[in-house]
N, C-alpha and C positions, 0 to 999 in steps of 0.2 A: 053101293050107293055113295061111298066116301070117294069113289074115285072120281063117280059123275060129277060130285059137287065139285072136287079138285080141278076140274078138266072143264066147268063150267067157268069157276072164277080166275083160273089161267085164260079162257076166249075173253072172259068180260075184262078182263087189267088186259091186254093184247091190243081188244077194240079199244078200250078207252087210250092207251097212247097211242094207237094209229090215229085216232079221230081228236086227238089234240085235248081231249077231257081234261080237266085237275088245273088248264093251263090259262092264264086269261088270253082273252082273245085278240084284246089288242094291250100288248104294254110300251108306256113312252119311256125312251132314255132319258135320262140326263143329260143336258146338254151344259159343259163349262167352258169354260173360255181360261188360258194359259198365259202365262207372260213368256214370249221366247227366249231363253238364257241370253241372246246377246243385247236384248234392251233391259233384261233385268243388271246385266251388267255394262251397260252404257248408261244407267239411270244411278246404281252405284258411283261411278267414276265422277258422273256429271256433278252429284253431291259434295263428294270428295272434293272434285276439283272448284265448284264453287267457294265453300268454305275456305280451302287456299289462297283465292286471291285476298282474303282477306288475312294470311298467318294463321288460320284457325286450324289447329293438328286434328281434323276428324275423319272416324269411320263409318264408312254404310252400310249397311245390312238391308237386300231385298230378302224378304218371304214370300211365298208361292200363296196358293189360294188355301192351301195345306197347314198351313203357319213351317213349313221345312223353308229352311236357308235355299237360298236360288243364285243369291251371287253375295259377297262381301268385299268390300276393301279397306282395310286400313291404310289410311295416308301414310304419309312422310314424319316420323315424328309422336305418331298420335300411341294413347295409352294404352297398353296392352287391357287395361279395364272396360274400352270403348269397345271392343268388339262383341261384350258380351250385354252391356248395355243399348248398342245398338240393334243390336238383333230381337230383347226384350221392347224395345218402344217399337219396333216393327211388328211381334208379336202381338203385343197386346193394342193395338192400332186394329190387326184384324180382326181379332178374338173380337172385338166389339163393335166393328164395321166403322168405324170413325177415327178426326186425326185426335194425337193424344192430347195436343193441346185444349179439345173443345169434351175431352175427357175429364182434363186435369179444371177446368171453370166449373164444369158441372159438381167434381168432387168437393170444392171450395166451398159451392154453395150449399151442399145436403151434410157437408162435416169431415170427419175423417174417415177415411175407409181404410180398411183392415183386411188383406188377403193373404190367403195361404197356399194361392194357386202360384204356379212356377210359373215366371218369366213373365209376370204383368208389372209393366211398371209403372206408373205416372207421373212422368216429364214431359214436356214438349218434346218433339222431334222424330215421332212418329205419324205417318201421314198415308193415308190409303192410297191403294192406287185400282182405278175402275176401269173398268167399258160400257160405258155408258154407266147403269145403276148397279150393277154386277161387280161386289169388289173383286180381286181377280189377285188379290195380295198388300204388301206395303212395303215401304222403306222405312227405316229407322237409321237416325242418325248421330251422334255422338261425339262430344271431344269440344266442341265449341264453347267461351265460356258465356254461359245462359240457354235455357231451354229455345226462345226463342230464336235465336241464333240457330239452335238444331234444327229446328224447323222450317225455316228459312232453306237450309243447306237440303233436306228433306225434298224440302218441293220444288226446290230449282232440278233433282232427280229427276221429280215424276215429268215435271213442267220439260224435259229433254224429250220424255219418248210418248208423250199423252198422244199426240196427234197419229203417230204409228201404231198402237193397240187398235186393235179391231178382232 
């Protein structure tokens, strides 16, 4: 009798994954959308090289949709402090789907905020970058004096390779 049952429940697990059982029937992927490394790194540069014409010693950091580094450059000059700064305002730029500037107005107005999470910062100079409504990553920019200023350099970045995302 133990072997029928055996030699039962062996056909019925047999049928069930010939016959697709346990599985859904239909599942949707994921569908993401990428930044191609070389506009993550023409969107760096472009940042970089903005803030230059102005003497501004800064660095860019693109992040992926991941919050992982995609491209960086440090200018000419700029602080060895700005690479780790820039990569935090691009960080946390994604972490919250917005630029940091409209991060840092909102913080002003509800008080002070207190974190204990790695590599959020709130400065200007972090700025999304989309397809369409899809953030797909950010730049973070660093080394200029004033947050605004980073931001500026930031989105002259995105403003290089917006039209080429798709």
């Amino acid at each position: 009798m133990r072997q029928q049952v055996k030699m039962t429940v062996q056909a019925l697990a047999t049928a069930g994954l010939i016959c697709g059982l346990g599985l859904p029937a239909h599942a949707d992927a994921l569908v993401t959308h990428r930044i191609p490394a070389a506009l993550a790194s023409e969107a760096a540069a472009e940042a970089v090289a903005f803030c230059a014409k102005s003497n501004y010693r800064e660095t860019a950091v693109v992040v992926d949709a991941d919050g992982a580094r995609q491209a960086e450059l440090r200018g000419d000059g700029a602080g060895i402090h700005t690479l780790d700064s820039a990569n935090d305002k691009a960080y946390t730029s994604l972490t919250f789907k917005t630029d940091t500037g409209a991060l840092l107005e909102r913080a002003q107005q509800i008080g002070p905020l207190t974190s204990r999470l790695p590599h959020l910062l709130l400065f200007q100079g972090g700025v999304v970058i989309k397809i369409g409504d899809e953030v797909v990553g950010a730049i973070g920019a660093s080394g200029a004096p004033g947050g605004p200023l980073d931001e500026a350099c930031a989105r002259a970045g995105v403003d290089a390779i917006r039209d080429r995302l798709k």
